[in-house]
N, C-alpha and C positions, 0 to 999 in steps of 0.2 A: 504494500500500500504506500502510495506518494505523500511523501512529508513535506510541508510549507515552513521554505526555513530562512531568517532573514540573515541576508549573508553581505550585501553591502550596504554600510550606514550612509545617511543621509551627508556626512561630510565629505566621503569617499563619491558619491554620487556626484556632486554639488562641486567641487575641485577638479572631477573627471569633466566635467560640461562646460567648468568655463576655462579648462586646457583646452580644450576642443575649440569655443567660441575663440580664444586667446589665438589660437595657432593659425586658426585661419583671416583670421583678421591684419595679425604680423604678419604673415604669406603674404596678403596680395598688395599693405601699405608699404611690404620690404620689398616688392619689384618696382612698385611704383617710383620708393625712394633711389633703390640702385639704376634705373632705367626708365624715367619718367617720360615717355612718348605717348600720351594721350594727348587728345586736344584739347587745350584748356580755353574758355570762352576767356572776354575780356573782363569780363563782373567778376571772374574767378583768379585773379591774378596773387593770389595767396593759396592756391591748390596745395603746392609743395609745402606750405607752412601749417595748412589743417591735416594734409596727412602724417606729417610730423605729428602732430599733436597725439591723432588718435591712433598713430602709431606706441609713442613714448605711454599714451593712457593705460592701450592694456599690454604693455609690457611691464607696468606695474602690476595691471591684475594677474597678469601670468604668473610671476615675484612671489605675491600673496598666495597666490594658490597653490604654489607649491610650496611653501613655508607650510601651512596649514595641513600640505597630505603627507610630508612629512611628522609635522609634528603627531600627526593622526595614527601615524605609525606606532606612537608607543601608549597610545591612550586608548586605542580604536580594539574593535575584536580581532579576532584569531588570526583572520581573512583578510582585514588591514593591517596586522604587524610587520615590524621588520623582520621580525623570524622568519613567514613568510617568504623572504625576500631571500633563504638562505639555504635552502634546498639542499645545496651540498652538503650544508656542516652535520646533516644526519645519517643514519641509513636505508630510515623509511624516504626519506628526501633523495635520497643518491639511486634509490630503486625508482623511483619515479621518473625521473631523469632519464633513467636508462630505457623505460618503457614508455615515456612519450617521443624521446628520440625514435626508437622502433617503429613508429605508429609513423611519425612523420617521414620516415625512410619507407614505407611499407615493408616493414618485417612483422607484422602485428595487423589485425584487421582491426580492433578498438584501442582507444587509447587509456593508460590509468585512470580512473573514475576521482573526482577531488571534486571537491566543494566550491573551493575557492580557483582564482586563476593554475593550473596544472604548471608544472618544475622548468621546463624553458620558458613559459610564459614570463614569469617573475624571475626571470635570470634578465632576460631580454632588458624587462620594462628597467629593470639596477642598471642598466646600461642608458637606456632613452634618459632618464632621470638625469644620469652624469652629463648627459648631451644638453639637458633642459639647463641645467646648472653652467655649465659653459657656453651653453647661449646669453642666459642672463647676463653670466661676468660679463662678456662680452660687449654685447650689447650697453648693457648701462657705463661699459668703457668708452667707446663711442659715443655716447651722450655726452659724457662728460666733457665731451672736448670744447663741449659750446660756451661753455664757462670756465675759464685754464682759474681763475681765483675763486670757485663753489666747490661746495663740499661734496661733488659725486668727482671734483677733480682729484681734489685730498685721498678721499677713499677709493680710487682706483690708482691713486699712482703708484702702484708697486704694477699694477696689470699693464700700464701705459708706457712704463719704465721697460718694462721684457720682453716687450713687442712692438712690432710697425704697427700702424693706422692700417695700411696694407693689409699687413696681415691679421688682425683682428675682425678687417670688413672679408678677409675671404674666410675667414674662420665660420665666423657668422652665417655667412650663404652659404656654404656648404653643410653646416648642421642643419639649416631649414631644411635642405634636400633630401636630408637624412632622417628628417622630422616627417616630412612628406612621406616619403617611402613608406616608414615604420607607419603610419597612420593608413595608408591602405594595407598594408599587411593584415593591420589589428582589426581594421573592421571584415576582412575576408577570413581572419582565424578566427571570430567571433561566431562569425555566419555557419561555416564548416561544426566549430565545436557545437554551434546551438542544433544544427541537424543531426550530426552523430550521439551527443547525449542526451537530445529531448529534454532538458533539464530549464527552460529558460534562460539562455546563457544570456542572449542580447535583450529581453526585457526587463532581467534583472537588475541592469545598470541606468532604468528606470523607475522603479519600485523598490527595488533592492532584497527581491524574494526569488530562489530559487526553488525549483520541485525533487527535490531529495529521495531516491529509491533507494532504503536500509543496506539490501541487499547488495548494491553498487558498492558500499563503503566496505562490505567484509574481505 
């Protein structure tokens, strides 16, 4: 019999949606910014300085929300901790691993049965995460430049100091790229895992209830 079982909280929901709204917004105001070739009317002769704007806006919201899904990590349930996040350091975890590798090689026709995101999922996303956090530095190092005597100058200059302008704007694009990718991934290994497990995988991360069969967990 199918158990109803709530498996992402509301701040884990709520962080994941406005990464989402976050990322695609940076996407299309950071081609704008690196390659601005639209036509801009004459009433609009500050285009580049309102994309700016709602550029810089939700690269703050981005900031915050993942401050908050980290810190979610140690207050949050089982599903949101960093343990979680660590798959290898067990052996129930290091067997998981082994058998959703299988599944995604096809050596295996199903894959480990888990509650929460399965053992490469949350290997991967430790990785997107590190990519989020070097976007941010990044990024907010860039900013910084518009004001050489404010304090996002003070506080990035160690990041300003160890690197070109250069190279922090190509650091930047190429993690979007990287951001881009991993976001189609996640929504096609969402869709795959929601058909093969029947569990709600993709409405969960709107409710945050999954359908649970006992017998899967033994």
């Amino acid at each position: 019999m199918l158990q109803i079982r709530y498996v992402w909280e509301w701040p884990v929901r709520l962080t994941h949606w406005f990464n989402v709204l976050s990322i695609l917004v940076l996407s299309v105001t950071g081609f704008y910014i690196g390659d601005p070739k639209l036509v801009v009317p004459h009433t609009s002769d500050f285009m580049m300085g309102w994309v700016r704007v709602v550029h810089f806006g939700f690269a703050y919201v981005f900031a915050v929300s993942l401050i908050v899904r980290i810190l979610w990590m140690f207050i949050g349930n089982q599903y949101a901790s960093w343990k979680a996040f660590c798959p290898w350091a067990t052996k129930e975890g290091r067997k998981h691993i082994l058998g959703t590798f299988t599944y995604y090689t096809f050596l295996r026709k199903k894959p480990p049965y888990v509650v929460g995101h399965n053992a490469l999922a949350v290997m991967a996303y430790s990785v997107v995460f590190l990519l989020f956090f070097v976007q941010i530095i990044s990024g907010f190092a860039l900013y910084s430049q518009y004001d050489p005597m404010g304090i996002w100058a003070s506080t990035m200059a160690p990041v300003l100091s160890s690197f070109s302008t250069q190279g922090l704007r190509l650091t930047h694009h190429l993690i979007m790229w990287l951001v881009i990718a991993f976001a189609i991934h996640h929504v096609y290994s969402a869709w795959l895992m929601d058909v093969k497990e029947k569990n709600g995988t993709l409405s969960s991360i709107f409710g945050g209830y999954k359908f649970i069969n006992p017998k899967d967990l033994e």
